[in-house]
C-alpha positions as CSV (number, residue, x, y, z in Angstrom):
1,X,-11.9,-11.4,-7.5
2,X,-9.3,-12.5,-4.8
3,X,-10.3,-9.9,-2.2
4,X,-11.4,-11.4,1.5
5,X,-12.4,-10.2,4.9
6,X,-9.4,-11.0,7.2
7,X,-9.2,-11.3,11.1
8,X,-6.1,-9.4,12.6
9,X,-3.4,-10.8,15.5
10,X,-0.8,-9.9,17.4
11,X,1.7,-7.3,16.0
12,X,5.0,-8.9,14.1
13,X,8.1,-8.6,15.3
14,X,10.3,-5.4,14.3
15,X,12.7,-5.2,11.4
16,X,16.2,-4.5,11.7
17,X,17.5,-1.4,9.8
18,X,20.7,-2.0,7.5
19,X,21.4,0.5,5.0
20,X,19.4,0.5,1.7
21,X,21.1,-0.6,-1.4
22,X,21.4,1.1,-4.8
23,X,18.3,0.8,-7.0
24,X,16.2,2.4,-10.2
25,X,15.7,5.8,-9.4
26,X,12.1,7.0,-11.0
27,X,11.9,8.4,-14.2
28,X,10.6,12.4,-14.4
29,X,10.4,12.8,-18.0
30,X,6.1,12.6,-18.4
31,X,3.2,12.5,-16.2
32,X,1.6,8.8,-15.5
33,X,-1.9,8.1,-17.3
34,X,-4.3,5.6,-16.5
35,X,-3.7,2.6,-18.9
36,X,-6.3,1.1,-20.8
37,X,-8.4,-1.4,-18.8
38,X,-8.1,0.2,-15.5
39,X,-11.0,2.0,-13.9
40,X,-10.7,4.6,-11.1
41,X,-12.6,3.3,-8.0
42,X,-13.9,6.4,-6.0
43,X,-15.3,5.9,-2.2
44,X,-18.5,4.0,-3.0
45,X,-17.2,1.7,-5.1
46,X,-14.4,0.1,-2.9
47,X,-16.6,-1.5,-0.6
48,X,-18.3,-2.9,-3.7
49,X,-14.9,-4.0,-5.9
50,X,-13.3,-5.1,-2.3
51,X,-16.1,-7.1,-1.1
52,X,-15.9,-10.2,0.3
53,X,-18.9,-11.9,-0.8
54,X,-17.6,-15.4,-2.7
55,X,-14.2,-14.4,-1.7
56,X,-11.1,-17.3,-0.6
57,X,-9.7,-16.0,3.1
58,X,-6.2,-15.0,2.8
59,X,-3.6,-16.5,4.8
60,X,-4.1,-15.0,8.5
61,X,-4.8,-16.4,11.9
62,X,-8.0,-16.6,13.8
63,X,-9.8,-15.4,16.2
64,X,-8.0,-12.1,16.5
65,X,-8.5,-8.7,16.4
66,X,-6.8,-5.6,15.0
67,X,-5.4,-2.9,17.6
68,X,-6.9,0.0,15.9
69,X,-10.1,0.2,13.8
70,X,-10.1,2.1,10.7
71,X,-12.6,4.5,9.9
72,X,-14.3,6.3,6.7
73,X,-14.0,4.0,3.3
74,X,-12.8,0.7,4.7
75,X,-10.1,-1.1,6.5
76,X,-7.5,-3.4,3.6
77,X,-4.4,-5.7,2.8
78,X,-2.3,-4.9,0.0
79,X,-0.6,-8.1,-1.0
80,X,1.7,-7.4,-3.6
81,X,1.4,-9.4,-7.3
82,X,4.6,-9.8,-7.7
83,X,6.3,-11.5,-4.8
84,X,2.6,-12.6,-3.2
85,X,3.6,-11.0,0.6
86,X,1.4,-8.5,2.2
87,X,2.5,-4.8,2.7
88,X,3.9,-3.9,6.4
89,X,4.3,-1.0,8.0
90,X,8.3,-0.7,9.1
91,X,7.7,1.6,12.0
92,X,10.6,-0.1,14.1
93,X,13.0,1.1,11.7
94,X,15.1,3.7,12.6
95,X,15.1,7.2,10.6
96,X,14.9,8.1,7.8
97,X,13.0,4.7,7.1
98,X,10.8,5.0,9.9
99,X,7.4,3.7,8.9
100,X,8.8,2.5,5.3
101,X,6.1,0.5,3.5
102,X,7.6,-3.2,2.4
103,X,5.4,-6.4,0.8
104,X,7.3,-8.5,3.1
105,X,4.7,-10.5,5.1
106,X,3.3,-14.1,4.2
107,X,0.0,-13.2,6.2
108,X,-2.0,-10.7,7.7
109,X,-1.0,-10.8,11.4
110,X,-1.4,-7.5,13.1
111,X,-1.8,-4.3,12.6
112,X,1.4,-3.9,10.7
113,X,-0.8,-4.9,7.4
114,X,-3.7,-3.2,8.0
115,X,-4.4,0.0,6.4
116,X,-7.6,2.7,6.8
117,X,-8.7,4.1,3.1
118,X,-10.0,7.2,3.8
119,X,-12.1,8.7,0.7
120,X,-11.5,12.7,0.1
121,X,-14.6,14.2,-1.5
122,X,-13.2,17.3,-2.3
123,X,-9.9,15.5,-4.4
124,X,-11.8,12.3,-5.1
125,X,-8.4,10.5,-3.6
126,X,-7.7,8.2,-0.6
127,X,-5.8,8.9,2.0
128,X,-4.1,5.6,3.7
129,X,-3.5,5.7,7.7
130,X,-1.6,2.7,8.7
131,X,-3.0,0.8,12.0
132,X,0.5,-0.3,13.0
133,X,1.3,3.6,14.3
134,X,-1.8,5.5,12.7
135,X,-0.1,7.3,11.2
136,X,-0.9,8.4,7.3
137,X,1.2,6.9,4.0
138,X,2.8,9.7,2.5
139,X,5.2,10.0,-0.8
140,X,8.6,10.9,-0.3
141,X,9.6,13.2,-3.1
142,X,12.2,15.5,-1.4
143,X,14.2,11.5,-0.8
144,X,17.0,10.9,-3.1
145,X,18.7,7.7,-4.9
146,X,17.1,4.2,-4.5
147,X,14.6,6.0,-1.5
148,X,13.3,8.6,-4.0
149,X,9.3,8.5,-3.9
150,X,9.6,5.5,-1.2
151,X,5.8,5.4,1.0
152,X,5.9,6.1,4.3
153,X,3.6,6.2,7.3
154,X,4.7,9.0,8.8
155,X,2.2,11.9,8.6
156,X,-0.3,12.9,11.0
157,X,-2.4,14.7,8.5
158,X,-3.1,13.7,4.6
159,X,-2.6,16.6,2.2
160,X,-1.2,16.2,-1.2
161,X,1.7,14.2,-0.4
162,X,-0.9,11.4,1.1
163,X,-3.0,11.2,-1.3
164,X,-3.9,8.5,-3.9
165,X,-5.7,7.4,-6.7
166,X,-7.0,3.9,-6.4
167,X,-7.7,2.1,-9.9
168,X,-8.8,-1.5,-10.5
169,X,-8.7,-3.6,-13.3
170,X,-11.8,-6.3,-13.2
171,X,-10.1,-8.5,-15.8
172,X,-7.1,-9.2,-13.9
173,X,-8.7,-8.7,-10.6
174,X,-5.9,-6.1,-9.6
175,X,-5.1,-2.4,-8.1
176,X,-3.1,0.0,-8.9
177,X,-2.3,3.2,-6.7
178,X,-1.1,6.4,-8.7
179,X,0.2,9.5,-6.1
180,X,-1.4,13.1,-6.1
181,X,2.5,13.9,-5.5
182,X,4.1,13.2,-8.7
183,X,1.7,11.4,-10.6
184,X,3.5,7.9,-10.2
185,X,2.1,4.5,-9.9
186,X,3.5,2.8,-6.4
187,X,5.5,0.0,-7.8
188,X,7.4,-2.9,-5.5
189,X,11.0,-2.7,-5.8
190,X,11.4,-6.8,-5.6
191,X,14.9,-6.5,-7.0
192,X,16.0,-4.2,-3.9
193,X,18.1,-5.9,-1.4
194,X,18.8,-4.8,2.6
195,X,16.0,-2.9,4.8
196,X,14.2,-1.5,1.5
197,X,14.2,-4.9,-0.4
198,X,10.4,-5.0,-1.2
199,X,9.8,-1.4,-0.8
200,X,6.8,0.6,-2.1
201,X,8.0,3.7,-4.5
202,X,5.9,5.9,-6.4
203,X,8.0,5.8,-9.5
204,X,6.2,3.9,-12.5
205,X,5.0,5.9,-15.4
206,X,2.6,3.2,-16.2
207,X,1.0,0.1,-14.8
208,X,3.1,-2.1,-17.0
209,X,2.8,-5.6,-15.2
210,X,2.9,-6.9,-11.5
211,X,5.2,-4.7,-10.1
212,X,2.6,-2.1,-10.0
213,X,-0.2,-4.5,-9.2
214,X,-1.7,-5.3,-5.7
215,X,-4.5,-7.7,-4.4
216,X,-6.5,-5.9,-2.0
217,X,-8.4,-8.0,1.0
218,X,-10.7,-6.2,3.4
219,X,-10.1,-6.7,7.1
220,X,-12.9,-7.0,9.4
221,X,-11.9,-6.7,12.7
């Protein structure tokens, strides 16, 4: 596995808003189903799939901490598998975008990667609350076009909207997020251009390849 404890610094720089360009809206024809070879990961298990035992340290710098701890489950880095960048947290940008989730980062350098799992007994789902404005991921359903589905953290409480299954495939050493909302796997949009170029949308019916797939890296603060 390619998961690793990470040490936080400094926030990044804000993005600039332009307007989003046309994309793939998400097909609503059938529900999404767990593919073959994926296993869903509930709140003990994370800590144990996400270790870092044995693990290579992702590309950060040292010596740093995080702004805000996360609580409950754990504290990650999603790095997406198919551009290799590390989701941010877009809360500079102005709305609707505010707080859009985009793989756009080389490394882990502040809080703008850094995400709190929070496991939900009751719906056996994780909530995510983003340390760059703690603020929860939710799915955007009621957005139209190219920002249909888009994740945002924007939400100060997680209901259904927030919430996510978390699978993970051992023999590709990947996860894969599927939403409570509409039953979508979050996909990267890597073929996006402007603000939303590398966005994270809830619109795949299946995990089919990398565009779906993420590398997840604990953060130890």
């Amino acid at each position: 596995m390619t998961s690793a404890v990470l040490s936080l610094s400094a926030l990044l720089a804000a993005s600039a808003l332009a307007a989003p360009a046309a994309g793939a809206a998400p097909r609503n024809d059938r529900p999404a189903a767990a593919p073959a070879g994926w296993e869903r990961v509930d709140g003990s298990e994370l800590a144990r799939f996400a270790g870092s035992e044995g693990r290579t340290q992702a590309p950060a710098a040292s010596g740093r901490s995080a702004s805000a701890r996360a609580d409950d489950s754990g504290t990650y880095a999603l790095k997406s598998a198919r551009n290799g960048k590390f989701t941010a947290t877009e809360k500079n940008y102005a709305a609707p975008n505010t707080g859009a989730l985009r793989a756009r980062s080389a490394a882990v350098t502040g809080a703008w990667e850094g995400f709190a799992f929070e496991w939900h007994e009751a719906t056996q789902t994780y909530a995510l609350k983003s340390l760059a404005n703690n603020r929860y991921v939710a799915v955007e359903g009621n957005y139209t076009g190219n920002a249909q589905n888009v994740l945002r953290a924007r939400s100060t409480g997680a209901g259904t909207w927030e919430r996510f299954t978390l699978y993970y495939n051992e023999d590709v050493d990947r996860w894969a997020l599927q939403s409570a909302l509409n039953g979508r796997f979050v996909a990267m949009e890597n073929s996006y251009t402007g603000s939303l170029q590398y966005a994270l949308r809830a619109r795949s019916l299946e995990v089919t390849g990398s565009w779906e797939q993420f590398e997840l890296f604990e953060i130890a603060g």
